[in-house]
N, C-alpha and C positions, 0 to 999 in steps of 0.2 A: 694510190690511196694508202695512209696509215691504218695497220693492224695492230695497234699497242694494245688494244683493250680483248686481244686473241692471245696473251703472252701466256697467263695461266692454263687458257686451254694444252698447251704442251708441256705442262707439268705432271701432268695425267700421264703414269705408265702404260695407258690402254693396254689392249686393243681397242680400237672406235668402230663404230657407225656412223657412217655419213648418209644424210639423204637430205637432196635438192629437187624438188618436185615443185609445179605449180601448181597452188590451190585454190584458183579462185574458183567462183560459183556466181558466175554469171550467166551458164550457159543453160539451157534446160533442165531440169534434175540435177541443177551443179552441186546439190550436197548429195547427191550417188553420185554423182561422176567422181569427186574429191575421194569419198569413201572407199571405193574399188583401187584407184589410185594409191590409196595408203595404204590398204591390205594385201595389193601386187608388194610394195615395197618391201612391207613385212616381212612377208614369204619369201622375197629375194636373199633378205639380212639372212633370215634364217636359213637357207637353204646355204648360204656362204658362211654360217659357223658361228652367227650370231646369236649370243644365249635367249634366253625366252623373258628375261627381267630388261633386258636391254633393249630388244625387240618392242616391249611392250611400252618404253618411257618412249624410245622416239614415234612410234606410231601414235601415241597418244596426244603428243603434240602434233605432231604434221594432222591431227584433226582439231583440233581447238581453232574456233571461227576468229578470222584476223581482225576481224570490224572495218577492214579495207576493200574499197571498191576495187574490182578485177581494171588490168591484170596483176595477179599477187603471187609471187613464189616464196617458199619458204624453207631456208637451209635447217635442216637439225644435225647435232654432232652428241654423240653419248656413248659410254663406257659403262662398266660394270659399277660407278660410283653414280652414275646418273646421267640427267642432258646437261652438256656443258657450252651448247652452244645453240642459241636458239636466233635465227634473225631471217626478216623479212626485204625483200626487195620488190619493187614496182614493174616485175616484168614477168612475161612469157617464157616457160620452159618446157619445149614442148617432149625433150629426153632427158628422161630422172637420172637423178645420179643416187646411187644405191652401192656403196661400198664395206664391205666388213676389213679393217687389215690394220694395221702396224702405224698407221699416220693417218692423221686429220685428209680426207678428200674434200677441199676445198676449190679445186678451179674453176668447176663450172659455178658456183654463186660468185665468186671472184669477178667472174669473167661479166656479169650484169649488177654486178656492185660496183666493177671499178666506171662503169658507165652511169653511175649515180653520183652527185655532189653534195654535200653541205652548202645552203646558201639563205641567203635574207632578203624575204620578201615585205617590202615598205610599198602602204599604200597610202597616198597622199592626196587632201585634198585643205578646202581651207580652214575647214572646222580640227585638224591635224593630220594625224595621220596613223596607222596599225601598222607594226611592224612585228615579224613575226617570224623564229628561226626554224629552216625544215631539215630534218636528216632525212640521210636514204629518199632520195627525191622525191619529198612531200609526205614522206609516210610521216613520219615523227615531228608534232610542234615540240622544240627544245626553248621555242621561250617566246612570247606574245603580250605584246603590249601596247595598249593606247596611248597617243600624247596629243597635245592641243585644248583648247578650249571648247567647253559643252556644247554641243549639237544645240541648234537654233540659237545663239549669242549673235548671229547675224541678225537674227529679226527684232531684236529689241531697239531700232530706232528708225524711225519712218519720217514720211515727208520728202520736201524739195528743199531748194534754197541751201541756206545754211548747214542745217540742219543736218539735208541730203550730203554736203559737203564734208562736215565734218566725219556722221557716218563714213564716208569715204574713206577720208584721210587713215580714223580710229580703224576701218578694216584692214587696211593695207599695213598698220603695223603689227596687229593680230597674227595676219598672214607668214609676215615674218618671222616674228617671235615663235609659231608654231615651224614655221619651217626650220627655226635652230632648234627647238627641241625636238625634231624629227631626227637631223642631224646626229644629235647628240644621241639618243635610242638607237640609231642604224650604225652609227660608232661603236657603241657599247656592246651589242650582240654581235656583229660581227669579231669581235676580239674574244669570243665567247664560245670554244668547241669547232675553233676552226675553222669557217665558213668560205669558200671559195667565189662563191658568186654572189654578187646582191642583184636583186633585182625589184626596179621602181616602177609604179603603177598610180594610173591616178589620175588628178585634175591637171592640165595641160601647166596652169602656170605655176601652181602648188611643184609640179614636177620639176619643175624651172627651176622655183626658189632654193628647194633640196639639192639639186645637182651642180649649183652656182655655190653653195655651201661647204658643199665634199669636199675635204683634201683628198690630196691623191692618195688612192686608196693600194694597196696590195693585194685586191684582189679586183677580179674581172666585174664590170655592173652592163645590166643592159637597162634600158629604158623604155617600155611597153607605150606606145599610145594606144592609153585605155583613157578615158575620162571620167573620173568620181571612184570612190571607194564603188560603190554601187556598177562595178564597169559595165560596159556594152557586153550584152549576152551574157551575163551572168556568172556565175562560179565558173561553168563549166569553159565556158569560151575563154577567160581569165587562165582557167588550169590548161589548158590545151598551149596557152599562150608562153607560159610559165615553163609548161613541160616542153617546148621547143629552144625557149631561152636554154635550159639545161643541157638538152642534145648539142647546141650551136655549141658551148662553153665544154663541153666534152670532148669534142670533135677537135676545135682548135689544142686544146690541152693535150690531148695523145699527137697531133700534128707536129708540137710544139718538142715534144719530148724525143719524136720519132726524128725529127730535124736535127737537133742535140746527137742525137745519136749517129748522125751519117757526119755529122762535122768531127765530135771527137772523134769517132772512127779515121776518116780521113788523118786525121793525124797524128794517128795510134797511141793517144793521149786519152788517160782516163777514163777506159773503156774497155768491156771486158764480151767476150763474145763465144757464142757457146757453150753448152751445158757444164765440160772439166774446169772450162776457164771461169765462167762464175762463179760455179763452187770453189776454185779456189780461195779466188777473190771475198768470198765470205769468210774462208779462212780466215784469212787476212784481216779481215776486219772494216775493206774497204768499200763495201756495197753502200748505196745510198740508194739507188732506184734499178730496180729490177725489172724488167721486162719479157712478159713471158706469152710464147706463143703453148695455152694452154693445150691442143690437142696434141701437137708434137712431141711436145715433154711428158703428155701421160704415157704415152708409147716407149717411150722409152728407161731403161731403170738404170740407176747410181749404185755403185755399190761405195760405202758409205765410207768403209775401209782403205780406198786408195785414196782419200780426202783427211790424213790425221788433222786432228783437231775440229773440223766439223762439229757444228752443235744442233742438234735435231731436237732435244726436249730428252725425257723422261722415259721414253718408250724403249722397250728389248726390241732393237730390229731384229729381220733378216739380215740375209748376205748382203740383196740388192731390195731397192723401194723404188715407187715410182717418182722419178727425176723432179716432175710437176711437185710433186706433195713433201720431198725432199725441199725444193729451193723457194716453196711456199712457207715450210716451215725454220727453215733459214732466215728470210727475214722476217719473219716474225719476231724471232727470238733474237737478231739482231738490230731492230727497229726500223728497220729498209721499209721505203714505199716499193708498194708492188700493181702495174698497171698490164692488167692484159689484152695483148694485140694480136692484128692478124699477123700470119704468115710473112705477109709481104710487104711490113714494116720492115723485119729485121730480116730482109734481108736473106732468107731462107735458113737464118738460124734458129733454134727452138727456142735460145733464150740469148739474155744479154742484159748487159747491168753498166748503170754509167754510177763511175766509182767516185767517189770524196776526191774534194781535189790537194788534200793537205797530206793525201797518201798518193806514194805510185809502185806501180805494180814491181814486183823485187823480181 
């Protein structure tokens, strides 16, 4: 996943507070249960060195109700200038992360954001079709739109015979017409903030006409047999449906990367392995996609100094940081995607970066 829109967050001299907790309120007493949860956090900040103006911006967000159905986590990031970083994801956390210190702690929301996509869900039937772009897996409509001809325009001509016939004919080119401007809407937003996956829903032959439509696309589509805007089972059965589309398209994706990774490797071509040798590699200037096994690398700390040239942001380190939140903010600031895996992707290294291939390693 791209973190450009994280860049000014490491312009901030800090010190930071991080905190990644879940807060939904699903469960019995979910708004005491969220409450105690953000004022353990609190107390943590504080007890780690965290002033009482800072303490008080992020706790005060990590309680403001999301208006999202559980399960909902939410990362906050704040300094003595204020919250600089405020974002929601679609999952389960069930160990907070509570850090006072010298750099942005971001790998545990990392670590269940990179498991989220951008993607466009088109629902189609004959009357047209609703397409609609989701960030952060279904949290955020980024843009939603109707196209096709008015509900009941089927029922304005009756009869047999002729009549019946032409109706006909007159439907099936309706049909069409709304299936290119379906096309053209599901075109349009997916060129629009990135979108990774589309995903099509809908009346069997309406789905048809859309996908017989499609160029080839640059990104991933699945195709749900669901029938009617109105699907089988309702929102919920539709989101359940949607949200597995997304795992499938996740799963291949970190597969796909992790595959990448054992070939360049194999050929010790454009590929960089291991905490010193990634950082170099950002030196250099060569990172494209970072790969990071987040618990490993928090364990472990960089000292920033045997790395000249390194660019971390804004901040007065220490001697040494931790590795994770060092080569989280590396690419950040040098525009690198960054996906976090397990262990036993890479191989038993904690990190790994498949490098630009218009660079090689000096």
């Amino acid at each position: 996943m791209r973190l450009d829109d994280l860049r000014t967050l490491y312009d901030d001299p800090g010190p930071f507070a991080s905190c990644y907790l879940e807060v939904s309120r699903d469960q019995e007493a979910g708004d005491r249960v969220v409450e105690l949860a953000v004022r353990t956090a609190g107390d943590d900040l504080a007890g780690q060195g965290a002033p009482g103006p800072v303490v008080d911006a992020v706790c005060s967000t990590l309680s403001r109700g999301t208006g999202q159905p559980a399960p909902i986590s939410r990362c906050v990031v704040a300094s003595a200038r204020g919250v600089l970083h405020d974002a929601l994801v679609r999952a389960r956390h069930a160990h907070p992360v509570v850090r006072w210190g010298p750099l942005p702690d971001l790998a545990g929301w990392l670590t269940d954001a990179s498991r989220s996509v951008r993607f466009v869900l088109a629902l189609v039937d004959h009357e047209g079709a609703d397409v609609a772009s989701y960030a952060a897996d279904g949290i955020d409509v980024v843009q939603d739109r109707s196209v096709g001809a008015p509900a009941g325009w089927e029922h304005k001509v009756r009869g047999g015979g002729w009549s019946h016939l032409n109706w006909q004919r007159s439907a099936e080119t309706v049909w069409r017409e709304n299936a290119t401007e379906a096309v053209a809407e599901i075109e349009r937003q997916l060129g629009i903030g990135g979108p990774t996956l589309l995903v099509i829903a809908g009346d069997e032959r309406s789905r048809g006409m859309v996908t017989e439509r499609l160029p080839r696309l640059a990104v991933d589509a699945v195709v749900l047999d669901r029938a009617g805007r109105a699907v089988d089972g309702g929102d919920d059965a539709l989101a359940a449906d949607v949200e597995e589309a997304v795992r499938g398209h996740v799963v291949e994706r970190h597969l796909g990367l992790l595959h990448e990774l054992r070939e360049r490797s194999g050929r010790g071509h454009a590929v960089a392995l291991g905490v010193p040798e990634v950082t170099d590699a950002f030196v250099r200037g060569q990172v494209a996609h970072l790969l990071l096994d987040a618990d490993d690398t928090h364990g472990r700390e960089l000292r920033p100094a045997d790395h000249p040239g390194l660019v971390l942001g804004g901040a007065d380190l220490p001697e040494t940081v931790p590795a994770d939140q060092a080569l989280i903010a590396a690419s950040v600031l040098s525009g690198a995607e960054v996906d976090v895996v397990g262990p036993a992707g890479l191989s038993g290294e904690p990190a790994a970066a498949l490098l630009r291939w218009d660079q090689e390693p000096t």
